[in-house]
C-alpha positions in Angstrom: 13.1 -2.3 -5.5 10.0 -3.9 -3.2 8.3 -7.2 -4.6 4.5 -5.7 -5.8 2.1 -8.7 -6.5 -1.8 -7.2 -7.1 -5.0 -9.0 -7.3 -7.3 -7.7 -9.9 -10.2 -8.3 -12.5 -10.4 -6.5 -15.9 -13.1 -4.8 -15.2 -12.2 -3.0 -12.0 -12.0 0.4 -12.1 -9.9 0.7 -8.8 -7.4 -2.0 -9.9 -6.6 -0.1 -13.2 -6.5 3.0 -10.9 -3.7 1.3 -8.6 -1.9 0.2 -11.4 -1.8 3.9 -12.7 -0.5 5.1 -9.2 2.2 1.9 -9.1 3.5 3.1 -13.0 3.7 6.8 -11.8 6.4 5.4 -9.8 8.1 3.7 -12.1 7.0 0.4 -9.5 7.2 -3.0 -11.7 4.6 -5.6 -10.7 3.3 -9.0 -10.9 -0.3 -9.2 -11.4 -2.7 -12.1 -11.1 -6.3 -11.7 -12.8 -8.6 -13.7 -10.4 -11.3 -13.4 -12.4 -11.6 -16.9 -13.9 -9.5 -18.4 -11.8 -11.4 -19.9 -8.4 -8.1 -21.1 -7.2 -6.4 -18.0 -7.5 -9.3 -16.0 -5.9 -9.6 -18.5 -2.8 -5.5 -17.9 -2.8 -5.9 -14.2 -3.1 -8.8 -14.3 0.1 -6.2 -16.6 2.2 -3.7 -14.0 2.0 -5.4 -11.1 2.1 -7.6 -11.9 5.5 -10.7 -13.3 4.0 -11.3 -10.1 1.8 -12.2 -11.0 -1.5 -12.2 -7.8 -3.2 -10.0 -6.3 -6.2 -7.4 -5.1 -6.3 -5.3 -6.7 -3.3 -1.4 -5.3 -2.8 1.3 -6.9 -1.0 4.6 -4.9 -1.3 7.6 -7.3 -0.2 4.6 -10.1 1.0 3.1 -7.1 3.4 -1.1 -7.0 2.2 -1.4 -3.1 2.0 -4.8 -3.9 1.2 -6.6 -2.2 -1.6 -6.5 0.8 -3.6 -8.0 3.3 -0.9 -5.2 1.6 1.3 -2.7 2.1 -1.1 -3.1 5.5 -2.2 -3.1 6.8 1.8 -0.1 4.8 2.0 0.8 7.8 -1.1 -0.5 10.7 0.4 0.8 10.1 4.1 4.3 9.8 2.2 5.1 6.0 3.6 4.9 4.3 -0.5 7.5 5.8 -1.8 10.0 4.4 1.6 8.1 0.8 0.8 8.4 0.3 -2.7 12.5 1.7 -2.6 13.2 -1.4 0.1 
């Protein structure tokens, strides 16, 4: 099974939706709550490019971006092929 790590904030409505999509695959996950945490959020930017919006995915240290990234990724049928690797 694929390494997930995900960004995200409590009050985001897209990260709670990626999460949703990653537990309808039976996909375990870290996640990180940069919320309160400057560090993490400067950490979370470096990796993902400089974009400092929640949620940010990395599947097996790949950034897939965000939610609207992810859930292509679903309906063009290339998740499922990630998160088995």
């Amino acid at each position: 099974m694929a390494t997930i790590e995900i960004y995200t904030s409590p009050l985001c409505g897209y990260c709670h939706a990626a999460k949703r999509l990653l537990a309808s695959k039976d996909a375990s996950y870290t996640e990180t709550d940069v919320s309160r945490d400057a560090a993490q959020k400067q950490a979370m930017m470096k990796r993902a490019g400089g974009r400092h919006t929640v949620p940010q995915i990395f599947i097996d240290g790949t950034h897939v971006g965000g939610y609207d990234e992810l859930s292509a990724l679903d309906r063009s049928g290339k998740l499922d092929p990630m998160l088995a690797s």
